[in-house]
C-alpha positions as CSV (number, residue, x, y, z in Angstrom):
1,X,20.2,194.2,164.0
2,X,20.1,190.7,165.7
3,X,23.3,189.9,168.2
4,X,25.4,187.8,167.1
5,X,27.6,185.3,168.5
6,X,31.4,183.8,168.6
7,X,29.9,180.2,167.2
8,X,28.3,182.5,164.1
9,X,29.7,181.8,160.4
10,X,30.1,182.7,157.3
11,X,28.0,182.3,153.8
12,X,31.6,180.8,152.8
13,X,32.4,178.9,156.3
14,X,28.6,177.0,155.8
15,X,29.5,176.0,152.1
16,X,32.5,174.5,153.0
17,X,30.9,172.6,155.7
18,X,27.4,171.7,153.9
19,X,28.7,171.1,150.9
20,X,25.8,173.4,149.5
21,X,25.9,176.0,147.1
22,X,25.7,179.5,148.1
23,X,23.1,180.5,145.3
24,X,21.2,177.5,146.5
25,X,21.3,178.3,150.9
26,X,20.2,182.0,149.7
27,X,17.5,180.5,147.5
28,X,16.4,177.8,150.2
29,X,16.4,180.5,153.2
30,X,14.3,183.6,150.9
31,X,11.8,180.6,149.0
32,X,11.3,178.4,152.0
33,X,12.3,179.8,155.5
34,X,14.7,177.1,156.0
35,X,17.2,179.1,157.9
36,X,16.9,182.8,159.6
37,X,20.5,183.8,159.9
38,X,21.7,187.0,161.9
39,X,22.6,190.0,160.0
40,X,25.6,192.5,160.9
41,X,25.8,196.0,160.5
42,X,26.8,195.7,156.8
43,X,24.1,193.2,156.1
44,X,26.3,190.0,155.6
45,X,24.6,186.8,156.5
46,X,25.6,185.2,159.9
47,X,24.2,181.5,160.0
48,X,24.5,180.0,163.4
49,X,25.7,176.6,164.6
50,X,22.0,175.0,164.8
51,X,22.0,176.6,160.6
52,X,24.6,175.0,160.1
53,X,23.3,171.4,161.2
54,X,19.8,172.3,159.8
55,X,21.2,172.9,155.9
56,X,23.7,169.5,156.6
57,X,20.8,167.5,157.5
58,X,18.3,169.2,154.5
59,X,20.8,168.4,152.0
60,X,21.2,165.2,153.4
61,X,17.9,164.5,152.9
62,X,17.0,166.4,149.6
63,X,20.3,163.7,148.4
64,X,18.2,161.0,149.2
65,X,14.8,161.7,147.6
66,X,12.9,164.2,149.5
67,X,11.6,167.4,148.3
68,X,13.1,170.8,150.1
69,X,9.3,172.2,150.3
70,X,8.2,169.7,152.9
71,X,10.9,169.6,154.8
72,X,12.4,172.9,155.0
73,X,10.3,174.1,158.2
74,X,10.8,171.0,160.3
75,X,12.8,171.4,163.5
76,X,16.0,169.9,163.6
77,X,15.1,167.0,166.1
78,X,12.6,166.5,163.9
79,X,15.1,166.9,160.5
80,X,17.4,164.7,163.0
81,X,14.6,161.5,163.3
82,X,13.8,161.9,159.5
83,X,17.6,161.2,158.5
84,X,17.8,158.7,161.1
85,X,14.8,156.6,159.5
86,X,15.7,157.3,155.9
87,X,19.5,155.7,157.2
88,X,17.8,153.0,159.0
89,X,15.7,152.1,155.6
90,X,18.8,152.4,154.0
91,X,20.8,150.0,155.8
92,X,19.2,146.9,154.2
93,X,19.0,148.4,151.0
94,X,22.9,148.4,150.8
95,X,23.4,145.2,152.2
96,X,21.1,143.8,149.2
97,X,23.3,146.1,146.6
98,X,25.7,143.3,147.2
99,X,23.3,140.8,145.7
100,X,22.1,143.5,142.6
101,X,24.8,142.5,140.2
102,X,24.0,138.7,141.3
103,X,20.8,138.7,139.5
104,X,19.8,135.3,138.4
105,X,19.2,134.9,134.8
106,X,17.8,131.9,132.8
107,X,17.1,132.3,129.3
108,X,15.8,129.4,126.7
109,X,15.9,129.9,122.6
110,X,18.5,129.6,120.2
111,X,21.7,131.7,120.1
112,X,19.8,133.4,123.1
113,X,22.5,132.7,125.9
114,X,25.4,134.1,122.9
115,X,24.3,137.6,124.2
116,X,25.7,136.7,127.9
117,X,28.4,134.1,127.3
118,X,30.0,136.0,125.2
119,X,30.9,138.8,127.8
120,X,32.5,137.6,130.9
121,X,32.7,141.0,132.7
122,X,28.6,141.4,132.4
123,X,28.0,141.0,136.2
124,X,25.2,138.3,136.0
125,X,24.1,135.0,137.1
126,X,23.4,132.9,134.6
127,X,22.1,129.8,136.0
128,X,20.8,127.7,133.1
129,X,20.2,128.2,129.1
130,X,17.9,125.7,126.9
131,X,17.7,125.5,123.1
132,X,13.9,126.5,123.3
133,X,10.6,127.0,125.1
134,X,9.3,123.2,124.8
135,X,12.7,121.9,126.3
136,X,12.8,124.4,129.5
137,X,9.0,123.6,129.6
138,X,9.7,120.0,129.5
139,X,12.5,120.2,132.4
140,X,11.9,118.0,135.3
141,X,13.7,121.2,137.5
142,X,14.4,124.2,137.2
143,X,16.2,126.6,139.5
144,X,15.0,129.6,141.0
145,X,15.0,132.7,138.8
146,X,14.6,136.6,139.0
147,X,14.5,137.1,135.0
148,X,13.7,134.5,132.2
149,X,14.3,135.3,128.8
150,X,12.8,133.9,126.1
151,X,13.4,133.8,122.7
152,X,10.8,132.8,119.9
153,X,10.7,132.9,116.4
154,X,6.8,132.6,116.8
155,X,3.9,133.3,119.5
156,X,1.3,131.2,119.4
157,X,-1.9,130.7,121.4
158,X,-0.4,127.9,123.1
159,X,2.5,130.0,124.0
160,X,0.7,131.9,127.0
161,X,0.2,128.6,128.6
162,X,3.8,127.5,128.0
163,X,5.2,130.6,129.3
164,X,2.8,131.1,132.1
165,X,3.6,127.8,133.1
166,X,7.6,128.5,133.2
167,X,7.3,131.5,135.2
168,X,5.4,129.9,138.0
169,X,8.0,126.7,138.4
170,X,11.4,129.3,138.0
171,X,9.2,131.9,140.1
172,X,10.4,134.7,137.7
173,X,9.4,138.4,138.5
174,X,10.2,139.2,135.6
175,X,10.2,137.8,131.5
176,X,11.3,139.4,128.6
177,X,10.3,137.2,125.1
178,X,11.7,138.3,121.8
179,X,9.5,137.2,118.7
180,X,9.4,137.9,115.4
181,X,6.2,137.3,114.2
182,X,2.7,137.0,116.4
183,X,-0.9,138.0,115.9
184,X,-1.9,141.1,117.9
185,X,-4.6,139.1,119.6
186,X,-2.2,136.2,120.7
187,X,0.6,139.2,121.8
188,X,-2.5,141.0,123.8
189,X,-3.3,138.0,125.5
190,X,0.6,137.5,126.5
191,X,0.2,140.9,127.9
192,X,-2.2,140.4,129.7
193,X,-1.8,136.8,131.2
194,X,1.4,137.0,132.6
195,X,2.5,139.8,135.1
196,X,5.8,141.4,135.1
197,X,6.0,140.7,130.9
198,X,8.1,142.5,128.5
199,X,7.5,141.7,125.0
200,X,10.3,142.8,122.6
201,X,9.4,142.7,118.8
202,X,12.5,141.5,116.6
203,X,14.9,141.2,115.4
204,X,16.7,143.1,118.3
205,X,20.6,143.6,118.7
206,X,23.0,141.7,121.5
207,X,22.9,145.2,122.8
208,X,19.3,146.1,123.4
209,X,19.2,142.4,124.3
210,X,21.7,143.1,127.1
211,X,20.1,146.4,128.6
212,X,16.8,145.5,128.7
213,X,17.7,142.5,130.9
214,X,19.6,143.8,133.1
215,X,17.5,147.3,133.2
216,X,14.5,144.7,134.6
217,X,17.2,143.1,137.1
218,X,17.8,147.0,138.5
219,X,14.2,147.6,138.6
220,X,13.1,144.5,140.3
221,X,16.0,146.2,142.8
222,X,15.1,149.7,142.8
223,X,11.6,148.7,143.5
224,X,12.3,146.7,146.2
225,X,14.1,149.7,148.0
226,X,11.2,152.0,146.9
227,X,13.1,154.7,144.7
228,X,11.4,156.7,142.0
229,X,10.4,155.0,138.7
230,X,11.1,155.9,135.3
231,X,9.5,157.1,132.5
232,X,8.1,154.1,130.5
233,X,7.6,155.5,127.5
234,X,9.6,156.8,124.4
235,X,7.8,158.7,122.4
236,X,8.6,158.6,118.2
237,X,10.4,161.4,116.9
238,X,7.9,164.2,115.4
239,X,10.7,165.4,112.6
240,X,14.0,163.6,111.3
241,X,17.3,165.4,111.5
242,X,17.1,167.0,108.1
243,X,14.0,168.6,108.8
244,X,15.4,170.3,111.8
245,X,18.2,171.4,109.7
246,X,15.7,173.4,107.5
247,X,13.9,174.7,110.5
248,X,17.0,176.0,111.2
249,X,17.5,177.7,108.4
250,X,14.2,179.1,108.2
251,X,13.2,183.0,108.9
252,X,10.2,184.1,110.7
253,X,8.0,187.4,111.1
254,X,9.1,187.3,114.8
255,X,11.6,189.1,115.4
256,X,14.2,186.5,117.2
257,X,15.5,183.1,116.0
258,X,13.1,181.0,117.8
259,X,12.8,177.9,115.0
260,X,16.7,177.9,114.7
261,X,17.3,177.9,118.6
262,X,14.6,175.2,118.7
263,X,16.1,173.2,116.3
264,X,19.4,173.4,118.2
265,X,17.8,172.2,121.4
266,X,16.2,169.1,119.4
267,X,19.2,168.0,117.6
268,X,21.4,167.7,120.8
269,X,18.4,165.9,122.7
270,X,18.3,163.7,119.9
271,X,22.2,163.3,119.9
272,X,22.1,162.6,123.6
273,X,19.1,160.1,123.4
274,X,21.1,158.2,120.9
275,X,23.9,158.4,122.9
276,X,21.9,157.4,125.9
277,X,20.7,154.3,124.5
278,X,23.6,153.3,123.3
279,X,25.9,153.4,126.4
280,X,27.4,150.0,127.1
281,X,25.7,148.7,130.4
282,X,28.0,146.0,132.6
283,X,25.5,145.7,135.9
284,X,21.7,146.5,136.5
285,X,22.2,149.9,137.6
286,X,24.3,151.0,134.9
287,X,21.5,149.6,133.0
288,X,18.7,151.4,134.7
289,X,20.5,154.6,134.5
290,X,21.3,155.0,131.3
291,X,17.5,153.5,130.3
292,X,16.2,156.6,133.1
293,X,18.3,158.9,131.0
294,X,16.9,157.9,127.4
295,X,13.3,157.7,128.5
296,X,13.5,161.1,130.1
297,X,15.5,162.6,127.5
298,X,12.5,161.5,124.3
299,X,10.0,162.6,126.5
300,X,11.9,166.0,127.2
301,X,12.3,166.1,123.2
302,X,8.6,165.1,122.6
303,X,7.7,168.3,124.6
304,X,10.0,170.4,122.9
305,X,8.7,168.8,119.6
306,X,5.2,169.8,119.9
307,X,6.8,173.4,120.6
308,X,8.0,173.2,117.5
309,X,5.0,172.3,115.6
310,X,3.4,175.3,117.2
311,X,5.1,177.6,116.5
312,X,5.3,176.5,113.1
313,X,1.5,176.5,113.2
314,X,1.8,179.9,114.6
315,X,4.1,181.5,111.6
316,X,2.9,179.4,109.0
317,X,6.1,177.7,108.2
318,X,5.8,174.5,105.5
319,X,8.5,171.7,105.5
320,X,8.2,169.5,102.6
């Protein structure tokens, strides 16, 4: 047995302190080496002051992004500078926060500034609306933008060069443009002309109207400040709600209740996708979460989708 010391502590002391879970110090020290506490006679763990500081600073740093398996086994001058730089890069990022639910927003088509106006506690800047596209085109000025919104009945050719055009004098990093009806071609070419483009096929809700602007005002934040991106995609559903409700009815030559438990799983992700998606937003990151949380969540229930169909494959199982 290693001697141990007066400054030694508890599994329960280095909780309290860390703010760690026990399961999760036992789990970090036995997987990755991050700590070697003492042991006493009765093989209770000891941790020592420096183990103490070493888990503070690991959770610390796992908090803000980084992954436990790279920086387990650093030294703790070395865990010390890393939290130091991640506060320094952190520092302007909060300062800018301030500005996140300032984003500037100028939208041009009819009704289209309804979805805004209409709720005074949405945190935006709205700093100018237009009827349509040819009168913000035809505009002598217009003020510096982070998000233009545009609303069209129809896309045209000559679109791309009128929207091009209005996202180089507003500077906008980012445009969303509703339309109802376009040729593919004329859409591709949107696409494909104009950077930082989101094209939304409608008729869409106020809501979705809402969250997808401000989710592009939090990303145009969150990628300043460099944290993790979201999933882009979400996926269709492979099976409606009543077909999972005969899956779970269904029996099986396996000897468990696999296609019911399945089922289960898919008709709360489904709930909670729904759910997600339909979470009132008031400020880009509200917006950005809730978006992160319904594009994980379909692809989570594509995955356990396809598990589905396999198995199903597997015992045969028909659904009409």
């Amino acid at each position: 047995m290693m001697k141990t010391t007066a400054g030694s502590y508890g599994i329960g002391a280095v909780v309290k302190q860390t703010g760690l879970p026990a399961p999760t110090i036992r789990i970090w020290e036995k997987r990755y080496g991050a700590v070697a506490p003492d042991r006493t006679e009765t093989n209770r763990r000891l941790y020592s002051a420096e183990d103490v500081a070493r888990l503070g600073l690991l959770q610390s740093l796992t908090e803000l992004g980084h992954s436990i398996g790279n920086i387990a086994n650093l030294s703790l001058s070395q865990l010390e500078q890393q939290f130091a730089e991640a506060k320094r890069r952190r520092a302007p990022a909060q300062a800018r926060g301030s500005q996140l639910n300032q984003g500037r927003l100028l939208v041009a088509g009819h009704g289209a500034a309804e979805a805004f106006l209409g709720e005074p506690r949405l945190e935006l800047n709205l700093v100018g609306q237009f009827k349509d596209l040819s009168l913000l085109r035809k505009q002598e000025s217009l003020p510096a933008t982070d998000v233009l919104f545009i609303q069209a009945e129809t896309l045209h050719p000559e679109t791309v060069t009128a929207v091009r055009e209005c996202v180089a004098r507003t500077g906008a990093e980012r445009t969303i443009l509703l339309y109802q009806f376009s040729s593919s071609k004329t859409a591709t070419a949107l696409a494909k002309a104009i950077p930082g483009l989101t094209l939304l096929s409608g008729p869409v809700n106020t809501t979705l109207i809402r969250r997808e602007v401000l989710t592009q005002l939090g990303s145009l934040y969150f990628e300043e400040v460099g944290a993790d991106s979201y999933p882009e995609e979400i996926p269709e559903r492979l099976y409606s709600g009543d077909q999972l409700s005969k899956f779970a009815q269904v029996s099986t030559s396996v000897d468990c209740e696999c296609p019911q438990h399945l089922a289960g799983i898919l008709q709360s992700l489904s709930a909670f996708e729904k759910y997600s998606r339909e979470c009132e937003d008031r400020n880009p990151e509200d917006a950005l979460l809730h978006t992160f949380l319904h594009r994980s969540t379909a692809n989570v229930r594509r995955t356990m989708e396809e598990a589905l169909q396999h198995l199903a494959r597997v015992e045969g199982i028909m659904l009409e």
